[in-house]
C-alpha positions as CSV (number, residue, x, y, z in Angstrom):
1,X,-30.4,-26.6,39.3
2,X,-32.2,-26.2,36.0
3,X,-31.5,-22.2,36.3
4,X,-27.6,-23.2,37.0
5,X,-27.7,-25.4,33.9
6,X,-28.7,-22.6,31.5
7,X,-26.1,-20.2,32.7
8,X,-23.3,-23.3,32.2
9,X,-25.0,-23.5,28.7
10,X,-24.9,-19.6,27.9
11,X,-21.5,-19.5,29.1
12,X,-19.9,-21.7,27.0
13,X,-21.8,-21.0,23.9
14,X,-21.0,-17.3,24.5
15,X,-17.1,-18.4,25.0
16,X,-16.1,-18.6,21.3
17,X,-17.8,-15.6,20.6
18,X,-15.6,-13.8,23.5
19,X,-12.9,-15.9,22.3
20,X,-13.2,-14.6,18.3
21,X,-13.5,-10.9,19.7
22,X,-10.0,-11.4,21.3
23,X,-8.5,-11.8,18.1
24,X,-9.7,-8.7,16.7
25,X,-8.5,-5.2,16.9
26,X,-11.1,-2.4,17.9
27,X,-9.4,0.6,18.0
28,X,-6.7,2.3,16.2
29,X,-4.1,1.4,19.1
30,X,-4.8,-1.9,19.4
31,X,-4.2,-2.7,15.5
32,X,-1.2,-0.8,15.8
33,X,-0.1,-2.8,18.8
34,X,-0.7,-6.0,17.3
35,X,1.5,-4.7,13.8
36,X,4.4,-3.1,15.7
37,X,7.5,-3.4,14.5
38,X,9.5,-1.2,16.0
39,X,11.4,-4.3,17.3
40,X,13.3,-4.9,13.9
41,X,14.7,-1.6,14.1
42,X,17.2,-3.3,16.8
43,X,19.1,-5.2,14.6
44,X,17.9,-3.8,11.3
45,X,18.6,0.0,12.1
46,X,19.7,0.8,8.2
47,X,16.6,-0.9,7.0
48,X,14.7,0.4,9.3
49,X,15.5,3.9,8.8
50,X,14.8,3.7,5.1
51,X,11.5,2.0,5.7
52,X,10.7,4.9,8.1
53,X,11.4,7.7,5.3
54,X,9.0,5.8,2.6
55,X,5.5,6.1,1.6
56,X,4.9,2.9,3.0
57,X,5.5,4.1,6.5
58,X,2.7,6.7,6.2
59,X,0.3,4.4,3.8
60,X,-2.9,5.9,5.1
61,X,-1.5,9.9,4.0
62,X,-1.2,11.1,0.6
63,X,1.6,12.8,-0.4
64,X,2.0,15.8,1.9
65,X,0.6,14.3,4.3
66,X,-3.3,14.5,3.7
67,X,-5.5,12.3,4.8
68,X,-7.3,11.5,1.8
69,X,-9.6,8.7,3.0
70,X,-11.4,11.6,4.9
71,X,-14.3,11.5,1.9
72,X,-15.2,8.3,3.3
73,X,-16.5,8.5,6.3
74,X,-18.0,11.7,5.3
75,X,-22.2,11.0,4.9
76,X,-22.9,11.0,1.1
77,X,-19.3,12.0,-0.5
78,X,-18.7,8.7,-1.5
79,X,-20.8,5.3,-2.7
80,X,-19.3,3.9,0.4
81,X,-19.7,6.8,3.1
82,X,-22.0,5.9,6.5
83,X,-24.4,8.1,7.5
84,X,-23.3,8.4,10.2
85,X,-18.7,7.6,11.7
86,X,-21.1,5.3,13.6
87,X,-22.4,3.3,11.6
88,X,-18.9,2.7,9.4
89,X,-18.0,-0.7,8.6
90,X,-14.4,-2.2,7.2
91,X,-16.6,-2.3,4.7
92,X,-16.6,1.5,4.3
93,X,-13.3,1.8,3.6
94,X,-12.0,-0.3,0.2
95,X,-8.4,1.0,0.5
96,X,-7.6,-0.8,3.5
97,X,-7.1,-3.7,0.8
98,X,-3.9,-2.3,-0.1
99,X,-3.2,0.8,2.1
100,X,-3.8,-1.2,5.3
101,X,-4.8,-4.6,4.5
102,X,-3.8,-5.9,8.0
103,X,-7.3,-4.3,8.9
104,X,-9.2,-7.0,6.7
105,X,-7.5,-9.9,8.7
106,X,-6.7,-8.6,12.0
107,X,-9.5,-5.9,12.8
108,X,-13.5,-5.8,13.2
109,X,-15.9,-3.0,12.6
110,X,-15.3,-1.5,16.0
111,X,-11.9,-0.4,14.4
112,X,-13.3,1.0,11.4
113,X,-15.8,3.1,13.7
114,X,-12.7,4.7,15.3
115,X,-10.9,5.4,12.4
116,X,-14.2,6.9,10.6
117,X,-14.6,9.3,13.8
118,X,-10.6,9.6,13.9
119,X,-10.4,10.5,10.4
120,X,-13.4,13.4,10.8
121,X,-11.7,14.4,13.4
122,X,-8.6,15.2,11.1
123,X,-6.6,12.7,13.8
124,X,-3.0,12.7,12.1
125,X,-1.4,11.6,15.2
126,X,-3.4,8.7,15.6
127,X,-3.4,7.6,12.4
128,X,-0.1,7.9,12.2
129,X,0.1,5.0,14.0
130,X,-1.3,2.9,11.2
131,X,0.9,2.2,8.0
132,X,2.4,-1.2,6.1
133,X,5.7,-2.2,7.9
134,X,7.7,-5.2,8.2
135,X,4.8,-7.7,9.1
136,X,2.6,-6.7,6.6
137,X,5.5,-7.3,3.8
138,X,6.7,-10.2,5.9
139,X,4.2,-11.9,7.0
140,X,0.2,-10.4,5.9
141,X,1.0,-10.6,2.3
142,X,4.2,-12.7,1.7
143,X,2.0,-15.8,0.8
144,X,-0.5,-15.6,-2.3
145,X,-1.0,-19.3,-3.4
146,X,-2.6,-20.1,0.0
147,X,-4.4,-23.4,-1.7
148,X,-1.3,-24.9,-2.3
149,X,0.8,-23.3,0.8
150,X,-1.3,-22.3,3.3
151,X,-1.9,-18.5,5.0
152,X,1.1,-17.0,6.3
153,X,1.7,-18.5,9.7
154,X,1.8,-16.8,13.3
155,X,4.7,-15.7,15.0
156,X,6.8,-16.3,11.6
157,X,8.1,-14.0,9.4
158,X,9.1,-14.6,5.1
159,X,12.2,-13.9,3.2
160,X,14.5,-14.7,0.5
161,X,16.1,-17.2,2.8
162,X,15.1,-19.2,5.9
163,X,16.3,-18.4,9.2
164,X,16.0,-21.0,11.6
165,X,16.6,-18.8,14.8
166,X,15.3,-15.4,14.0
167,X,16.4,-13.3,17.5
168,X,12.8,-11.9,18.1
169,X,10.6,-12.1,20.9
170,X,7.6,-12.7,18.6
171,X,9.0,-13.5,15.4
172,X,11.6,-16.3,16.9
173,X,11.5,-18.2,12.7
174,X,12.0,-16.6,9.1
175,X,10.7,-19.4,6.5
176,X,11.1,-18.6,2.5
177,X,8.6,-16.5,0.7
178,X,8.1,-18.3,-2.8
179,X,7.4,-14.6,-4.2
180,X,9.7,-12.1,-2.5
181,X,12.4,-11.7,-5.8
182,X,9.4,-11.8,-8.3
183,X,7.0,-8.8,-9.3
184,X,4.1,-10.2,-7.8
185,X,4.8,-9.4,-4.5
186,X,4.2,-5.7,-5.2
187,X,1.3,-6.4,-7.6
188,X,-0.7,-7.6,-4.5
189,X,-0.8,-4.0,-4.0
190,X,0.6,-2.1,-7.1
191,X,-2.7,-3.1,-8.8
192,X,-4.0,-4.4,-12.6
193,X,-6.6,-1.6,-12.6
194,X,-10.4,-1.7,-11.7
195,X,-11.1,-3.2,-8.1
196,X,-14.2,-5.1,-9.5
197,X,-14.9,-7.2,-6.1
198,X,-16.5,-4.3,-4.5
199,X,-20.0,-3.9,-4.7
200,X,-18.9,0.0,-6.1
201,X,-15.8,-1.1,-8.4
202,X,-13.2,1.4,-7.4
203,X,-10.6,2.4,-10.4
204,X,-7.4,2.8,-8.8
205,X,-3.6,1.9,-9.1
206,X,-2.1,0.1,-12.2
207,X,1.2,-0.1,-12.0
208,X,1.4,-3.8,-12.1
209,X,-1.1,-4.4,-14.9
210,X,1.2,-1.7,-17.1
211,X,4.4,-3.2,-16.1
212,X,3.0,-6.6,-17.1
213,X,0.7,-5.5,-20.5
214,X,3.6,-2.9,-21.9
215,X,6.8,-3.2,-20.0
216,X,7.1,-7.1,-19.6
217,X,5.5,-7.6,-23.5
218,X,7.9,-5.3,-24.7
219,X,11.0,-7.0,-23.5
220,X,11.3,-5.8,-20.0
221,X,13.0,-7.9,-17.8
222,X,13.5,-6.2,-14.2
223,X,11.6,-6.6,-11.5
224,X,10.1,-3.6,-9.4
225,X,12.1,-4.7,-7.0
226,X,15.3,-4.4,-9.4
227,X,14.1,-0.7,-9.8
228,X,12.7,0.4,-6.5
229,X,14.9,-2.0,-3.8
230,X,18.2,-1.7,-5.9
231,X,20.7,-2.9,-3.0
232,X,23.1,-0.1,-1.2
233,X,26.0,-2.3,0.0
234,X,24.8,-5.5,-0.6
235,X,20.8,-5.1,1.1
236,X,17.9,-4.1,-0.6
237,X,17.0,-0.4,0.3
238,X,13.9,-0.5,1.8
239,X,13.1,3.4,0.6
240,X,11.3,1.9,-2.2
241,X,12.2,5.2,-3.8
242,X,10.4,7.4,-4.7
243,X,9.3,9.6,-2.0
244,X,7.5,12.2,-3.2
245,X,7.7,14.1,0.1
246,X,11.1,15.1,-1.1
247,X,10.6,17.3,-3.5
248,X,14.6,17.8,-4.4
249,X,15.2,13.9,-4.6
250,X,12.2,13.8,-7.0
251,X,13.1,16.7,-9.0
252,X,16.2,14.8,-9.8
253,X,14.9,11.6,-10.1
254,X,12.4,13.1,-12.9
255,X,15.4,14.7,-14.8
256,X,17.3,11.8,-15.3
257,X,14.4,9.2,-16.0
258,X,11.8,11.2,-18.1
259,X,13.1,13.2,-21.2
260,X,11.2,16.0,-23.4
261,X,12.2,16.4,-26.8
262,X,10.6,19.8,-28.9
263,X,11.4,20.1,-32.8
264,X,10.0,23.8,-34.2
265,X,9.8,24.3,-37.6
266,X,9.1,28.6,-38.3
267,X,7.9,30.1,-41.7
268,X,6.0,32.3,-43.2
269,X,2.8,31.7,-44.5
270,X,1.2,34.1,-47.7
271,X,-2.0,33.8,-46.7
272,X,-2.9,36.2,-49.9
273,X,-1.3,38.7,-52.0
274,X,1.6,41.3,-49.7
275,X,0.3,39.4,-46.3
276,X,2.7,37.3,-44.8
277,X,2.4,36.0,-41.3
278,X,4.9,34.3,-38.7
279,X,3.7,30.3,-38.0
280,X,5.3,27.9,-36.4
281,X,4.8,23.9,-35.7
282,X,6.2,22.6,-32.6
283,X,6.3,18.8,-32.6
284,X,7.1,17.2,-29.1
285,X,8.1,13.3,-27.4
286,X,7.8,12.9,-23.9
287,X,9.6,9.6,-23.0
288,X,10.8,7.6,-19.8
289,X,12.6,5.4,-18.4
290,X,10.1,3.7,-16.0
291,X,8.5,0.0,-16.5
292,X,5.3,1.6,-16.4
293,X,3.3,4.4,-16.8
294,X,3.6,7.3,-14.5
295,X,2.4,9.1,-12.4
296,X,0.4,5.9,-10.7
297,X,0.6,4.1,-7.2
């Protein structure tokens, strides 16, 4: 009996353990899995379509596709690199804050092992798989003042407007996102500059801090979303333009936003007696059209 006893004990102090592990995704699939939503595209198809041409749809790709986390789980490239895909942590990978932050809430270090070893492996179909869709917008990151309203909620998605009965299997509520129409929603991601929380600060996107020091202090008043989601018969397009994979649309895009302006000024200068020589001084302005500087992410 006192043998019996023990494994009653172990068993139910091992059950929250088991229970916490659940919860957590450990391979590429199963993240995937638990962030699909390819059930939107039913009765969001025109949405759905644009979101499937953006950057955001491939997050964890660079532009032409690379896979440009690779450094990372390669033994001493980075500050961050294991020695070994084995030995890879979420800690090893920093851009899953903004490039896949459904990893920091909904996977464990068993997931970052596979994607190290997927990643080595140059695995595009697999991670593929991986990228920030509807529920990461919706729901992972549509609530920022947690203290005052909580973490965004299970089985509910966030929007401009509540919708009582949202026809979805999973998704069956859509509550109001206090943040959806203001800038801050893409600064989550869109950064202010230096990541400093990392035990290596990482330097990377600025967007939001530029928008907000030289843009907004300037006299700005859009939104991103008033630039990148300007609505195509009355619904946000969910491009989030640009996409840099299309190389004509951004050609064109460039011409009529940024603007090069060269003044020359010829003459002749006597540099001594019967020697004249050609000069010329070329004075030039690039300018834009963007709340921001660019190029950035």
């Amino acid at each position: 009996m006192k043998y019996l006893g023990l494994i009653f004990l172990a068993f139910f102090v091992m059950l929250p353990i088991s229970a916490m592990g659940a919860d957590k995704a450990n391979t590429i699939e199963e993240l995937a899995a638990m962030y699909d939503s390819s059930s939107c595209k039913e009765c969001h198809p025109e949405i759905y379509a644009q979101w499937e041409q953006s950057h955001h749809a491939r997050s964890l790709m660079g532009v032409g596709d690379g896979l440009f986390m690779t450094p990372l789980a390669m033994k001493g490239r980075t500050a961050f690199s294991p020695d070994s895909p084995d030995k890879a942590t979420l800690d090893t990978f920093p851009c899953f804050k903004c490039h896949l932050p459904q990893a920091i809430t909904s996977a464990s270090n068993a997931f970052a092992i596979d994607y190290a070893k997927a990643l080595l492996a140059q695995d595009k179909k697999r991670i593929g798989k991986l990228n920030i869709n509807c529920i990461s917008c919706h729901n992972t990151k549509a609530i920022i003042h947690r203290l005052q309203e909580g973490k965004p909620e299970k089985g509910v998605l966030y929007g401009r407007k509540v919708v009582a009965e949202h026809e979805d299997s999973t998704y069956k509520t859509v509550k109001k996102s206090s943040i959806f129409d203001h800038a801050i929603m893409c600064g989550q991601c869109h950064g202010l500059g230096p990541n400093l929380e990392f035990e290596n600060p990482v330097q990377c996107a600025t967007l939001y801090g530029s928008y907000e020091h030289n843009y907004i202090s300037n006299g700005g008043t859009k939104s991103c979303q008033e630039c990148h989601m300007a609505k195509i018969d009355g619904k946000a397009d969910h491009l989030i333009a640009p996409n840099w994979n299309d190389h004509e649309g951004t050609k064109k895009l460039l011409a009529k936003n940024i603007w090069f302006d060269v003044q020359t000024l010829g003459y002749e200068w006597l540099r001594k007696s019967k020697d004249l020589r050609p000069m010329i001084v070329v004075n030039t302005k690039i300018s834009h059209a963007a709340g921001h500087r660019i190029p950035d992410g």
